[in-house]
C-alpha positions, 0 to 999 in steps of 0.5 A: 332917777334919769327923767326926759321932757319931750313933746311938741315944741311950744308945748312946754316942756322946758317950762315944766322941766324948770318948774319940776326942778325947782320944787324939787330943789325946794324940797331939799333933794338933789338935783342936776338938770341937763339942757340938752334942747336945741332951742337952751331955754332952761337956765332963763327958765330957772330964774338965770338972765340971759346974758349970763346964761350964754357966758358959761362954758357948755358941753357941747365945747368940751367934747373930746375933754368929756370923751377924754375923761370918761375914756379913763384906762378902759383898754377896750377904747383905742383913743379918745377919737375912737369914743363916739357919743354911744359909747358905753362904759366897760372896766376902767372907765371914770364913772359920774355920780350925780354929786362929784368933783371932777372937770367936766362938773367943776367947767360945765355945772352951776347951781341955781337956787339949788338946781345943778344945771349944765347945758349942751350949748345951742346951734351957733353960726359957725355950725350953719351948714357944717354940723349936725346939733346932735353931735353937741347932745352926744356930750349928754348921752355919754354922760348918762351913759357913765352915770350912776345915779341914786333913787333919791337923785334926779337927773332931768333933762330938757330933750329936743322937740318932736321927733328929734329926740330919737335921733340918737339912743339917747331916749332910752337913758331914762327911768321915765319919760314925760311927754308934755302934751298940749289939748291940741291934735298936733300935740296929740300927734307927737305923743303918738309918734313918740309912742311909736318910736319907743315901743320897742325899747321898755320906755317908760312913758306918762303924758303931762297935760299942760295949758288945760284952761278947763275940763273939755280940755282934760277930756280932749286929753284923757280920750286921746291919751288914756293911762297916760294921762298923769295929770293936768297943768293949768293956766298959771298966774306964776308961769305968766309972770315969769315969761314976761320977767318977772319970775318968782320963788318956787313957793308962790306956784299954785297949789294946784300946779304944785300937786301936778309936780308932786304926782310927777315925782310920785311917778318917778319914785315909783318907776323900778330901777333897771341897770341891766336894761339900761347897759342893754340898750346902751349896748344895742344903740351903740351895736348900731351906730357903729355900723351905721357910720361909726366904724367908717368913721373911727376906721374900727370895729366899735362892737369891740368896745362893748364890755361883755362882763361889765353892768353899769349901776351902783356896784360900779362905784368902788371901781371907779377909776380916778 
């Protein structure tokens, strides 16, 4: 199962990514988690020091080798500089699983107390003026878009904050979204925002409240939010500890935040898979890339790499290219 954080910034959505992925991994399920936020917070939030968090090789540096791989023999893709980040699979192209041996995992993942982690790498100098962050996040959108992911695994990923998350397609390669919401107007607000953006597109969609200190706070939520609304993080002794460096095991959490992630991942496991919808939208999100600037860009027609016969999903699997 593919699962986003989003929300405002500071609201903490990396914090419950980690916390999520790691009572997860506690519980012996498979876990890969994907720092796709500007700000890479994730791998400090899951217990990892930041110097050596900043050493491992990212995503983001491994682009054209990712595109290169992916590409596979997939006929419909003229060259590897013609792949873009939403470019879907077709017939020939490599598919990922959530547990595989191959280059983009062997340089770019690393298990931290059992949670598989990848980042897309931050925003660095030499980018100041000349990039946009959104071609480094384009390395997660082309991995999800070649995913095929089991019920029982879970791909969480930590998405950029506010409204960023839709400047690319890569808010619809999810099973579910959870959009961590503060009791505050502002939070409020980008929960809307995000409503409104996703409306179209059969988002799945539940609100997490986070830092509720008291019941006026969840009643501020559930009468802005509604439905919603799934649960309710509170002020947690474990969470504090661990943003003043002194994280602790996944056990130790309170009982109560522990329910929260529970009722998270009941939310998960209970959200229908829909592979055609996902190569749809894939499909739809790439129509309108290419001609947005794609083809300009590539000097081709992009539509024709769409793969009129081909569904992403777990009937893929025997076919992939090695």
């Amino acid at each position: 199962m593919k699962i986003a954080f989003v929300g405002k910034g500071g609201a903490g959505k990396t914090t419950l990514t980690a916390l999520f992925s790691r009572q997860l991994a506690a519980q012996g399920r498979t876990v890969l988690a994907l720092d796709a936020d500007i700000n890479q917070n994730l791998a400090v939030a899951l217990g990892e020091d930041a110097g050596d968090a900043a050493s491992h090789p990212t995503l983001g540096e491994q682009l054209d080798e990712i595109k290169e791989y992916l590409r596979g023999d997939n006929r419909r893709i003229s060259a590897t500089a013609a792949m873009v980040k939403t470019t879907p699979p077709g017939r020939g192209s490599r598919l990922l699983r959530v547990v595989d041996d191959n280059p983009i995992y062997r340089r770019c993942v690393r298990d931290l107390d059992g949670v598989r982690l990848a980042a897309t790498g931050g925003f660095a100098e030499s980018d100041l003026g000349v990039a946009c962050y959104h071609s480094k996040v384009g390395a997660v959108e082309l991995i999800l878009n070649h995913l095929v992911d089991a019920d029982d695994e879970y791909v969480v990923v930590d998405m950029t904050a506010g409204a960023d998350a839709f400047a690319s397609g890569l808010f619809t390669r999810f099973d579910r979204t959870f959009v961590v919401c503060e009791p505050t107007i502002r939070s409020v607000g980008v929960y809307r925002q995000y409503l409104e953006y996703a409306a179209d597109y059969e988002v799945a969609v539940s609100v997490v409240g986070n830092k509720i200190a008291d019941e006026t706070d969840e009643a501020f939520l559930r009468e802005q939010v509604g439905a919603d609304l799934l649960a309710c993080f509170g002020v947690s002794r474990h969470v504090r500890a661990a943003e003043q460096g002194r994280p602790g095991p996944i056990d130790d959490l309170e009982p109560a935040g522990r329910a929260v992630l529970d009722a998270m991942r009941e939310a998960v496991d209970a959200t229908p898979r829909d592979w055609a919808r996902f190569s749809r939208q894939a499909a739809r999100f790439h129509l309108r890339n290419a001609r947005a600037w794609a083809n300009d860009r590539t000097g081709e027609d992009l539509a024709a790499q769409i793969d009129p016969e081909f569904t992403l999903g777990p009937a893929m699997l025997p076919a992939l290219s090695r």
